[in-house]
N, C-alpha and C positions, 0 to 999 in steps of 0.2 A: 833140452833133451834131444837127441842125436836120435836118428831112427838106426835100425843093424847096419851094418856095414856102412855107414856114413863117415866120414874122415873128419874129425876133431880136430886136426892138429893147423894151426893157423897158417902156416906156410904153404901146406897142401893145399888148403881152401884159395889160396892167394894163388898159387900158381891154375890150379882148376884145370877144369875141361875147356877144349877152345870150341869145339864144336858138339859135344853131349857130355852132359852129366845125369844120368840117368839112376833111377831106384829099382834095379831090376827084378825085383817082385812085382812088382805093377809093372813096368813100363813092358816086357817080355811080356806075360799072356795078355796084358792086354793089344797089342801089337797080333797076338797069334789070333786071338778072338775075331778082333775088324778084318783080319784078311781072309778065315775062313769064311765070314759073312760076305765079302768082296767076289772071293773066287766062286763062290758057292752060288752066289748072285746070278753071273758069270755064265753059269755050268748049265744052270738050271732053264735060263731062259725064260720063257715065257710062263711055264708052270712057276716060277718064281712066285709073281702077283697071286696068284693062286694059294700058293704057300703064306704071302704075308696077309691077304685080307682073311685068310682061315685064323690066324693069331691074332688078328685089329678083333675080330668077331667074338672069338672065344675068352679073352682077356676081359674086352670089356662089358659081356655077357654073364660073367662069371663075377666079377672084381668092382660093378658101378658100384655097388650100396659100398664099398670099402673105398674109394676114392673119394665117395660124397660124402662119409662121415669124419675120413683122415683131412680134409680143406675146410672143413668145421672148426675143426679142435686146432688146427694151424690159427687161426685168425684168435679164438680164445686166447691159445699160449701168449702171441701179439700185446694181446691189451695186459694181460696176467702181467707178464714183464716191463709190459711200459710203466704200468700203474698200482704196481706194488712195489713194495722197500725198496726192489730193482732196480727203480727207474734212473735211481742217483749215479749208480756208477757207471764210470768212464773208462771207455776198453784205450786200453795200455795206458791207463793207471788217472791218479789224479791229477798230474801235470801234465799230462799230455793234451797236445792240442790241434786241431783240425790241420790234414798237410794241403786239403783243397778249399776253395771257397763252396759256399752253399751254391751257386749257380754251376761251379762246375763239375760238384757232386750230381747235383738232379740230374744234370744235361747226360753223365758219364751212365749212370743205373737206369734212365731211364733208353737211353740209346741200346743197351746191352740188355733192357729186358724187355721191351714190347716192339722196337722199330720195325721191322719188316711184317710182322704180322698186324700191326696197323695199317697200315699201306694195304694190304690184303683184304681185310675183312672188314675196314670203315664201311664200304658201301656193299659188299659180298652178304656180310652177315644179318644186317636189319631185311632188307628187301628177300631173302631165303624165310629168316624168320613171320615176314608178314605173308608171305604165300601159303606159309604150313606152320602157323601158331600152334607152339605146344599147350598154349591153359587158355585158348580163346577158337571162337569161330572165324574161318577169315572172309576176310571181307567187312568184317567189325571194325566199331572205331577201339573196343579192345585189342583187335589185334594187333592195330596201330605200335600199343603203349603197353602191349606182349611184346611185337621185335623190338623195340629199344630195350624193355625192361631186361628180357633174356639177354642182349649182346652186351648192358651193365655187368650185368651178375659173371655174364665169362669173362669180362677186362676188368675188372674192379677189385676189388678189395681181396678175395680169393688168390687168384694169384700173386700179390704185391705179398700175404700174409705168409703162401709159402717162400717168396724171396726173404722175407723179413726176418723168419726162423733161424733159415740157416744162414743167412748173411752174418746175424748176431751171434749164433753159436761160432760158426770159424771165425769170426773178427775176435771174441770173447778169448778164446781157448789160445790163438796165434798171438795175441796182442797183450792180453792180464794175466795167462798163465804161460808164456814160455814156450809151448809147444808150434811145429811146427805146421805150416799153414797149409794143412790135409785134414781132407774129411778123415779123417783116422783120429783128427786130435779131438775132434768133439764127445767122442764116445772115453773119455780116459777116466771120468770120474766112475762110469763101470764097467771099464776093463785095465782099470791102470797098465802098469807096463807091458801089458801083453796086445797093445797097437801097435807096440814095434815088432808083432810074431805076424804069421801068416791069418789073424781074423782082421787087424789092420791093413793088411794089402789086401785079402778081398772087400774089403769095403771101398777102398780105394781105387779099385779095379771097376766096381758096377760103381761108382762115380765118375771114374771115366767113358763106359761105356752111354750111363744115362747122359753126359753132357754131349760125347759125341752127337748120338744120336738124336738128340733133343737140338742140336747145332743144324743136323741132316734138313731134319725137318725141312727149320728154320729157311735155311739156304736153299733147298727146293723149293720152297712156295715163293722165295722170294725171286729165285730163275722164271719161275713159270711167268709170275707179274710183270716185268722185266723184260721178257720173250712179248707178252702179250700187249705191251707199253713201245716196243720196237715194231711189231708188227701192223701196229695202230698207225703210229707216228711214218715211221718210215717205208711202210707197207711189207716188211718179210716174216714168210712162212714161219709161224710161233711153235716149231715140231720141236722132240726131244733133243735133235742134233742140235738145235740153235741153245737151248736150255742148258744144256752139258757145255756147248762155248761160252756161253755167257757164265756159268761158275769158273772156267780154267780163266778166266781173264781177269774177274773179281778175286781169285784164290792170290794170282799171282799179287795187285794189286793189296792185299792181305798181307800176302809176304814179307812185302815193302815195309808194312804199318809195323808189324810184328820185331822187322830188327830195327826201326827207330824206337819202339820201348812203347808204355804205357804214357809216358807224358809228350815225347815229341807226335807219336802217333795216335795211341787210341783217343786222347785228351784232345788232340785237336780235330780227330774227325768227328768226334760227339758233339763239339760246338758247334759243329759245320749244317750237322744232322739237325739239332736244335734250333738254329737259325733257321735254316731252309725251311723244317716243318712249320715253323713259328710263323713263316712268310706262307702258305700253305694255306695255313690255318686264316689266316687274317684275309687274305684272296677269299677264300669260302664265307669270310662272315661282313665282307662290303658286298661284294657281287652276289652273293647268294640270296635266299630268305631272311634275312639278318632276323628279325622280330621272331621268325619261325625256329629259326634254330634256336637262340637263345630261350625261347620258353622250351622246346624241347631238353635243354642242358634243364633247367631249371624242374619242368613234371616229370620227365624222365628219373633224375636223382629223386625227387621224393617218390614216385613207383615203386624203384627202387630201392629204397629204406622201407617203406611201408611194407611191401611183401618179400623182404629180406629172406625172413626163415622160410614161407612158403619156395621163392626160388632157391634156397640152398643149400634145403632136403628135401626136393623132390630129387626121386629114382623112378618114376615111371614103373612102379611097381602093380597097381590096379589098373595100369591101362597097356593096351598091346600096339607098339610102336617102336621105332628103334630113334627116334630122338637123342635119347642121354648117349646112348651109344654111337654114334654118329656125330655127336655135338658137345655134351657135356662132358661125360667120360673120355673123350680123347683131350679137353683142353686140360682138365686135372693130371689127364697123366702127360700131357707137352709141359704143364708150366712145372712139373714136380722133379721131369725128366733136365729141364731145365735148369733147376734151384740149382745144382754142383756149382755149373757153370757163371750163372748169375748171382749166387750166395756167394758164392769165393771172390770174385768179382768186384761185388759191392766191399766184400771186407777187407778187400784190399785197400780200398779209398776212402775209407773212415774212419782209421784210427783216429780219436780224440774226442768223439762224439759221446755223449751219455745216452745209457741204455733209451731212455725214453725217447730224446732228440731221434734217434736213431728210429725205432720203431714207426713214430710220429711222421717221420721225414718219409719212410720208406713207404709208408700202408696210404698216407694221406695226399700228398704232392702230384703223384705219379696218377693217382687215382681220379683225381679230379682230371686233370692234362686232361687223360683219356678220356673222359667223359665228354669235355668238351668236344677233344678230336669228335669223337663217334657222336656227338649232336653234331657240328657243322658237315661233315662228309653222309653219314646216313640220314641226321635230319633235313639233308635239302635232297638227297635222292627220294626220301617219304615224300616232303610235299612236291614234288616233280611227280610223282607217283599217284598220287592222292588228287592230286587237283588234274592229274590226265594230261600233264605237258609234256611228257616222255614218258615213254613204256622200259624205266630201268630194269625193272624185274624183271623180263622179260628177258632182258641182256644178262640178267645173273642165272637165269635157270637154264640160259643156253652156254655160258660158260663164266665162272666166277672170277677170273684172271683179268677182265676187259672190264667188270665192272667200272672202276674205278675213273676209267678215262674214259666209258660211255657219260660219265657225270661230267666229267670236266669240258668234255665238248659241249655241251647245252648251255656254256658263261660264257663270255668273252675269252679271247684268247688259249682258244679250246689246243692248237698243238702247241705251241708254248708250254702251258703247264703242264702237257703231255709228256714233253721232253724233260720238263724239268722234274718231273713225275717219276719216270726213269732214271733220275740221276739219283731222287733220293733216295729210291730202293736199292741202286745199287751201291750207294753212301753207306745204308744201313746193314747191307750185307756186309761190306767190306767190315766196318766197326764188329759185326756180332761173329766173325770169323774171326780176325785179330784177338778180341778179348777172351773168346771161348780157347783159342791155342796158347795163350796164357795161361788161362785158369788150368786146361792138361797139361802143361807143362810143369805146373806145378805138384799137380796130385804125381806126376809118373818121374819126378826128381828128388819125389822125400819131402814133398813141402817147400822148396825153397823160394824164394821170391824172384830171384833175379836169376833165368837159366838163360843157356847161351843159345847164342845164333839159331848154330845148327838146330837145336832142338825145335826152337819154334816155327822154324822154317819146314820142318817133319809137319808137325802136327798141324797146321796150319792147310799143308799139302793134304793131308790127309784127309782131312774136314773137308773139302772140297771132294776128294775121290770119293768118300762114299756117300756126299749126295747126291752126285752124277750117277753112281752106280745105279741107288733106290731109284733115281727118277727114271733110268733105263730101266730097273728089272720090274717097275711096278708102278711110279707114278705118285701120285699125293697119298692111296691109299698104302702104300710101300713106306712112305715117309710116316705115316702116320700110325703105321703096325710098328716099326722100328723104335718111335716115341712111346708108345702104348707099355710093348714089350720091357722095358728097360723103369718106365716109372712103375711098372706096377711094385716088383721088388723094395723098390727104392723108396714109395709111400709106408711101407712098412719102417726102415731103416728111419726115416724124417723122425713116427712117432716115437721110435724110442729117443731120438735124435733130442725131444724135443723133455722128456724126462731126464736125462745125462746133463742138458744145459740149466736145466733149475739146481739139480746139484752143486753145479759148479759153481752160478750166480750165487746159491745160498752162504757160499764156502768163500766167495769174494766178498760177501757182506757181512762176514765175520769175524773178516781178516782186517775189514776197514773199520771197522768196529774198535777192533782189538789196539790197530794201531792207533786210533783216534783218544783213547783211553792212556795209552803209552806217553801219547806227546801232550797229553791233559795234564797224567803225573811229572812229568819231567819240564812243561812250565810250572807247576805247583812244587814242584823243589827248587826252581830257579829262581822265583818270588820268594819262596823262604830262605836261601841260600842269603840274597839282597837283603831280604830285611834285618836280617840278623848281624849282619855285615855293617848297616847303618847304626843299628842299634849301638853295636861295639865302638 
């Protein structure tokens, strides 16, 4: 199915655009949207930040109890599909078969959905949390196994469950039904043809707009680290000027990945990303607390399981604090704002997977990594912390950027891993730039898979100007109203999202059913055909 104005005729397709092929229902307002946010930015000034922490405030003031019950009902849908009648079939079809290996699917979804906010918030987040425990006293050994439990419950399962939704909805819709690879094709079982009118380009549009900006973020927190891993290392001033150089360099870099393609470029820097982290990781757990961290991986996960429901329906609704709003209600609407970009993403690199493989691979794999990550980076800033050999906290409440490389200085070959520290973030930036200007290039070309050059070298450019812009008009909390702003709409969209995708599943196991029945009768007349044949 061809979206309006798409050219069917194979010769056209064959000669193409050399430098954009564009769906100009999308690709136009969205295009006009990011640049009045741009100029506006711009105009405004300093009243800017003013303007977006009024929106970070008010969105997620208004919208927490709706965030916290839509990342519920995500992680339901998850098992629903892995572990009903679903789970059997296989997006784009029964012969089809995996185009990547398992290690270099993990390395690819996990690169494109957590690396630079890893890098951030391994050591940022536990030591914030154990200063100002939301369900304990601090200074308790609760409070301890409050911060691990709460920075579980934000990298864990929740988000991986909204990747997993939508990953399997547009892999589903793009791969076993024909449609093309736009958030537009998921909603067809209730809207049928009418995704190719203008309710399919607005939804298209605020999934461009939510990955952009879910991309901004991204890319700003990973400047500030970056800035603040430079200025460590090499001693220069970690100001917005140096932050805004460090994205045009990384964009450009980006650029580069983007016209070698998904397989010469994204594919290889995600190994790169995984290796490096992998080498990270294992530094942290010789040199570190080894016994320490690993029981931390280990009570932390059970913490975690055990007060499940208590961490992920609390809204801070009987008590007065701005916690959820500050911390939880911004990660629901980053990881939601996210899912375009990360959902389209993954489903591009799974055809052949069954529904359950797929859920299983996506909600499980990912989720452990991290857990580990965050026991060996937070659990050896705790006990640095805890036993009085370094004052981390201290370095996190005076600024969360430097966390990371205040820990890594207190081991062996403290600027070394500093530097190398720096290189994976901006590893990680490059990879989540690249693939996020994939993933719009494809929602703002009608779906298609393979757009040109030019195009990705736009958007790529783009993603880059307006995290430079945010970080000049406003800073983290500029990046963080811009995420807020865009997943709130878009949590809505997911849950119908995720109603449209049962239909469909139900409509593919009807149809395997049907045909299953078909080539049952047609060996049973091919056996009586034979027999009858011998008998004569």
């Amino acid at each position: 199915m061809a979206l309006r104005g798409e050219d069917d005729n194979p010769e056209s397709k064959k000669r193409g655009k050399k430098w954009f092929d564009i769906h100009g229902p999308v690709f136009w307002p969205s295009v006009i949207l990011i640049t009045i946010l741009i100029v506006g930015t711009i105009l405004a000034g300093d009243a800017a930040e003013e303007v977006f922490n009024a929106a970070r405030v008010g969105i997620t003031g208004w919208a927490s109890w709706l965030f916290v019950a839509g990342v519920n009902i995500f992680i339901v849908f998850c098992l629903y599909f892995a572990f009903s009648r679903f789970g059997s079939i296989r997006l784009g079809g029964n012969e089809a078969k995996p185009e990547f290996s398992n290690m270099a699917w993990f390395a690819m979804l996990f690169s494109a959905g957590m690396g630079i906010g890893l890098m951030f918030f391994a050591v940022a987040e536990p030591m914030w949390h154990l200063l100002y425990p939301p369900h304990a006293e601090a200074g308790s050994v609760e409070s301890v196994r409050d911060a691990m439990g709460v920075t579980f419950l934000h990298w864990g399962l929740h988000p991986w469950a909204i990747y997993g939704v939508v990953g399997l909805a547009l892999a589903f819709f793009a791969f076993n039904r024909k449609l093309p690879l736009s958030f537009r094709s998921v909603f067809y079982p209730l809207l049928g043809d009418r995704i190719n009118g203008w309710m399919g380009d607005v939804i298209d549009i605020l999934a461009v707009l939510a990955t952009l900006f879910g991309l901004a973020t991204s890319l700003g927190i990973g400047a500030q680290q970056a800035g603040a891993g430079m200025e460590f290392v090499f001693g220069f001033e970690n100001t917005t000027n140096l932050q805004v150089i460090i994205i045009a360099v990384v964009t450009l870099v980006a650029v580069g990945s983007v016209v070698l393609g998904i397989h010469k470029g994204v594919k290889v820097l995600s190994k790169f990303n995984i290796q490096l982290a992998g080498l990270f990781l294992f530094f942290i757990l010789v040199f570190g607390p080894t016994l320490f961290i690993l029981g931390t991986f280990v009570q932390s996960t059970g913490h975690y399981l055990q007060n499940f429901a208590e961490y992920a329906f609390w809204t801070e609704t009987f008590s007065e604090g701005s916690f959820m709003t500050d911390w939880t209600v911004f990660y629901w609407a980053w990881w939601i704002s996210w899912s375009p970009y990360v959902g389209m993403f993954i489903a591009r690199i799974s055809r052949g997977r069954t529904v359950k493989e797929f859920i299983l691979g996506v909600l499980i794999v990912p989720t452990v990594v991290t857990f580990l990550w965050m026991s060996g980076f937070g659990g050896s800033a705790l006990f640095l912390e805890t036993e009085g050999l370094a004052s981390i906290a201290e370095a996190v409440e005076a600024d969360q950027t430097t966390s990371l490389f205040v820990l890594l200085n207190e081991f062996p070959f403290g600027i070394v891993t500093s530097f190398l520290a720096v290189i994976l973030v901006l590893s990680f930036f490059v990879t989540s730039s690249d693939s996020g200007s994939l993933v719009i290039d494809g929602l703002t070309s009608g779906g298609k898979i393979d757009s040109p050059v030019g195009q990705r070298v736009f958007w790529a450019s783009t993603e880059g100007l307006v995290a430079a812009v945010l970080l000049i008009g406003g800073g983290l909390g500029a990046l963080q109203a811009g995420a807020i702003s865009t997943g709130f709409p878009f949590v809505i969209i997911l849950l119908i999202m995720c109603y449209s995708l049962q239909r469909g599943l139900s409509r593919e196991y009807k149809d395997n059913l049907m045909k299953e029945k078909d080539e049952e009768r047609e060996s049973y007349r091919d056996l009586v055909s034979k027999t009858i044949k011998k008998q004569k």
